[in-house]
C-alpha positions in Angstrom: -60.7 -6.5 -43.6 -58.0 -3.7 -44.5 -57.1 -3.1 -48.0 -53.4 -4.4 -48.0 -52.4 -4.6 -51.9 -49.4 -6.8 -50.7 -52.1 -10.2 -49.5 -53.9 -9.4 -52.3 -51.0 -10.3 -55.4 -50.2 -13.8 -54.5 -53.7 -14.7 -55.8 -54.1 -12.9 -58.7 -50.2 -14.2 -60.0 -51.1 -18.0 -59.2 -54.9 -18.1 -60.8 -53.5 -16.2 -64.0 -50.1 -18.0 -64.0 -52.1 -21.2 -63.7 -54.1 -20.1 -66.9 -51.3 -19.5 -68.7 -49.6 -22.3 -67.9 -52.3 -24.5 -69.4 -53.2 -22.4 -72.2 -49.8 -22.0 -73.9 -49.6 -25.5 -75.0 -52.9 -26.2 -75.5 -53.4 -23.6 -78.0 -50.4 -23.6 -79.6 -51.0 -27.5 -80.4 -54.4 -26.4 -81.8 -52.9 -23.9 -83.7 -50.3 -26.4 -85.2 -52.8 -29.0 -86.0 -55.3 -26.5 -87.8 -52.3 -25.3 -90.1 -50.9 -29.0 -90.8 -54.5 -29.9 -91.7 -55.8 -26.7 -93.7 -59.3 -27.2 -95.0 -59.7 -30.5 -93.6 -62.4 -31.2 -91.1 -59.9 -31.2 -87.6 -59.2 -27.6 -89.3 -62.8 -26.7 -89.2 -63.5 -27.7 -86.2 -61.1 -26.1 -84.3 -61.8 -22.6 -85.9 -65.0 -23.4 -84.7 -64.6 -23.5 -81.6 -62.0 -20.9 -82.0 -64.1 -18.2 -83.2 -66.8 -19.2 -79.9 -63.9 -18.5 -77.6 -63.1 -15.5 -79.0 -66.5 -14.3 -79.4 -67.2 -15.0 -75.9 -66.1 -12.6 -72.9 -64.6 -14.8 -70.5 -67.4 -13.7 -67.3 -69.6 -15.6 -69.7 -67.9 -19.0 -69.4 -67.5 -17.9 -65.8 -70.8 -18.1 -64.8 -71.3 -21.4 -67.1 -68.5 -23.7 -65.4 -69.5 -22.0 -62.1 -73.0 -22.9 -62.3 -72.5 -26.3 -64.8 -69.4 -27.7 -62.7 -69.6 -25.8 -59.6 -73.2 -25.7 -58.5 -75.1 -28.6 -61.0 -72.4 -31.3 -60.5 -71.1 -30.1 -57.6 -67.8 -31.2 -58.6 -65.7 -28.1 -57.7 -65.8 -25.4 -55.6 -67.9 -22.1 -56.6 -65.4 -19.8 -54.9 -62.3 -19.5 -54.1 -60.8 -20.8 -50.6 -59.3 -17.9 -48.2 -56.1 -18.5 -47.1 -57.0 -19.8 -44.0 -59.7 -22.3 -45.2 -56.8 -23.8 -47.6 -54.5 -24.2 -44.5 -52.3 -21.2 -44.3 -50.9 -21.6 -47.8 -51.2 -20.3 -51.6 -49.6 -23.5 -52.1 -52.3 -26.2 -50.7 -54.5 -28.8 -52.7 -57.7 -27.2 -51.6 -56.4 -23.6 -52.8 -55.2 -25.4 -55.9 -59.0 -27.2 -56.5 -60.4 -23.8 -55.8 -58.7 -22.4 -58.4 -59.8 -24.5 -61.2 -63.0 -23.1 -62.5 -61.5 -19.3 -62.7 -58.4 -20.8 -64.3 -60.8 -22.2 -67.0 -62.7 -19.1 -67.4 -59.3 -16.8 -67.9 -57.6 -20.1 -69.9 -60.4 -20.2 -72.5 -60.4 -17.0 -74.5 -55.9 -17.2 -74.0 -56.2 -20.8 -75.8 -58.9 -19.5 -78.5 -56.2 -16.4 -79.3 -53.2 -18.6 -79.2 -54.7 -21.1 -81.6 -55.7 -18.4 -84.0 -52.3 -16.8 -84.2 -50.3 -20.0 -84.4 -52.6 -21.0 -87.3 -52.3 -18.1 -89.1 -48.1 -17.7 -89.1 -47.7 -21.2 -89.3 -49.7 -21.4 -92.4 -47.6 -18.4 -93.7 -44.5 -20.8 -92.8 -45.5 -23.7 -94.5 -46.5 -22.1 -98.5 -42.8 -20.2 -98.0 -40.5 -20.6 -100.8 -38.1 -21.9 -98.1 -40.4 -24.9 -97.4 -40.2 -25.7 -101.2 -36.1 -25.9 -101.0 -36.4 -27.6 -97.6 -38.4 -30.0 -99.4 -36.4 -30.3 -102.4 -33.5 -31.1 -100.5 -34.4 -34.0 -99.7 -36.0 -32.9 -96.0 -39.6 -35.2 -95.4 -42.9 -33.1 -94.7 -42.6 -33.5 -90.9 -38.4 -32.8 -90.6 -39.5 -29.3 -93.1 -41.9 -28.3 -90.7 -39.8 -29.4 -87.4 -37.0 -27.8 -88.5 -37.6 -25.2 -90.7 -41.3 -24.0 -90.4 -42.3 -24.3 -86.7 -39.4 -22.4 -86.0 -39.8 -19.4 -88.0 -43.5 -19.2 -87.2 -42.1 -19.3 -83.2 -40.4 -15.8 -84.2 -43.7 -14.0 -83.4 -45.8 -15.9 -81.3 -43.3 -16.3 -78.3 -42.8 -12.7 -77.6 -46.7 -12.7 -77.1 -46.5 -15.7 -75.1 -43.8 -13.6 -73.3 -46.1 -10.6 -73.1 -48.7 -12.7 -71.6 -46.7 -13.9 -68.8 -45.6 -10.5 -67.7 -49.4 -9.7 -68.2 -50.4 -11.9 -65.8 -49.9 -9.7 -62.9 -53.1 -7.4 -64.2 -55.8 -10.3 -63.1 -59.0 -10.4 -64.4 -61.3 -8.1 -62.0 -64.1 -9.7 -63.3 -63.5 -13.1 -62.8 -62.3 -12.2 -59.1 -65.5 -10.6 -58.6 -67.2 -13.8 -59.6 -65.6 -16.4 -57.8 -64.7 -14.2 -54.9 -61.0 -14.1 -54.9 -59.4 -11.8 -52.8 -57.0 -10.3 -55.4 -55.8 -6.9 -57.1 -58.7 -7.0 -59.1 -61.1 -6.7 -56.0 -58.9 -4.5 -54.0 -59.9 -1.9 -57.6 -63.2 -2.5 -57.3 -63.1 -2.3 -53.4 -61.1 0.9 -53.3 -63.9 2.4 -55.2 -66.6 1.3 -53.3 -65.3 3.1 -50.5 -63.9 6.1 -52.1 -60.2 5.0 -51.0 -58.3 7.0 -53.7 -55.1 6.4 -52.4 -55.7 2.6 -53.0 -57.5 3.1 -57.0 -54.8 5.8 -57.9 -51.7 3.3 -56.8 -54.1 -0.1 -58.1 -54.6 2.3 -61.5 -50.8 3.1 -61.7 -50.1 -0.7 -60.8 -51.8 -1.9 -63.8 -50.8 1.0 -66.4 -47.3 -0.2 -65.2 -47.4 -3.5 -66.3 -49.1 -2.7 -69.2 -46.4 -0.7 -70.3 -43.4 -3.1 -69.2 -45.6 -5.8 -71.2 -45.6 -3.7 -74.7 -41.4 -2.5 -74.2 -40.5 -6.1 -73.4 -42.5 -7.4 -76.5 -41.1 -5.1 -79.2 -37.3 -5.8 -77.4 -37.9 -9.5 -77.5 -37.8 -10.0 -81.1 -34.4 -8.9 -81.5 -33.3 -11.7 -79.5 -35.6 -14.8 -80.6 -34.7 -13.7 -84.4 -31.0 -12.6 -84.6 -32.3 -10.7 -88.1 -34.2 -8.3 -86.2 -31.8 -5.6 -84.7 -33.2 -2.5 -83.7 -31.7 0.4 -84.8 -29.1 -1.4 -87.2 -29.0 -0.7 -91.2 
């Protein structure tokens, strides 16, 4: 099969933009609950399980869920459907299904990291003098922290959230190799394989690119979620 970077995008974007898509809220909840409840046991738990996420490279919980879910249940599929076993579409049921155990594996260590941040700058939020005259205002714990402390903690955590989503483009070449999916991240690995330089030298640029577009539209994206950031203003 020819090297054509153009069928190889559409599954990269869906498997990482599925990841996203679950990890975002999932970790952020995590995060909020393990601030609200410092020191309690939820709070333990979920740093925890946290710092395992983190710890662990996501090829790791690849080959668990593959062989675990995949191959010992037999619940889901080991590998990726083509796009002609899924019926012509990026868009089918059986591509969706196919996708599930390399979504887990990318969604796991994006939950951990979301969870951790959120934690930590909503903890900052909530012992803020601010909080105090929120409070002494007559403002319940649950309106402060609505109102006041969720969204100042927001100020740094969505233009990562941001970042991710522009990052999702890059793929995981690991994971692709694993559960076969015919994606940017094999085309790299391919075009090495078969000394193609033309394909790793426009891959390599590919991802520098959006590595790049992900770190300028970070730093810009704070001086519109917090109208007290202005670049370049006294």
């Amino acid at each position: 099969m020819p090297l054509s970077p153009e069928s190889r995008l559409p599954p990269t974007v869906l498997m990482n933009a599925y990841s996203m898509i679950l990890s975002i809220p999932i970790g952020i909840v995590l995060g909020i609950i393990a601030a609200i409840f410092k020191n309690k046991p939820i709070d333990h738990v979920i740093s925890t399980i946290v710092m395992l996420f983190v710890s662990v490279p996501p090829f790791v919980y690849a080959f668990l869920v593959q062989y675990l879910i995949g191959f010992k249940l037999g619940a889901l599929p080991v590998m990726v459907s083509s796009l002609f076993d899924a019926g012509g579409s990026w868009l089918t049921w059986p591509m969706f299904k196919s996708m599930i155990l390399p979504v887990l594996s990318l969604a796991f260590g994006t939950i951990a990291g979301l969870a951790r941040f959120t934690r930590a700058e909503l903890t900052e939020a909530l012992t803020s003098e601010y909080m105090l005259l929120a409070r002494a205002k007559g403002l319940t714990k649950n309106m402060a922290i609505a109102r006041h402390a969720l969204r100042n903690a927001m100020v740094p955590i969505l233009p990562m959230i941001l970042g991710e989503f522009l990052g999702i483009l890059s793929g995981s070449m690991i994971i692709e190799k694993i559960f076969v999916v015919n994606g940017v991240g094999k085309l790299y690995i391919q075009s090495i394989a078969m000394l193609d330089y033309d394909v790793f030298i426009a891959t390599s640029m590919f991802y520098t690119i959006i590595g790049l577009a992900s770190t300028i539209v970070i730093d810009l994206s704070y001086g519109f979620i917090d109208p007290r950031i202005r670049m370049g203003e006294k």
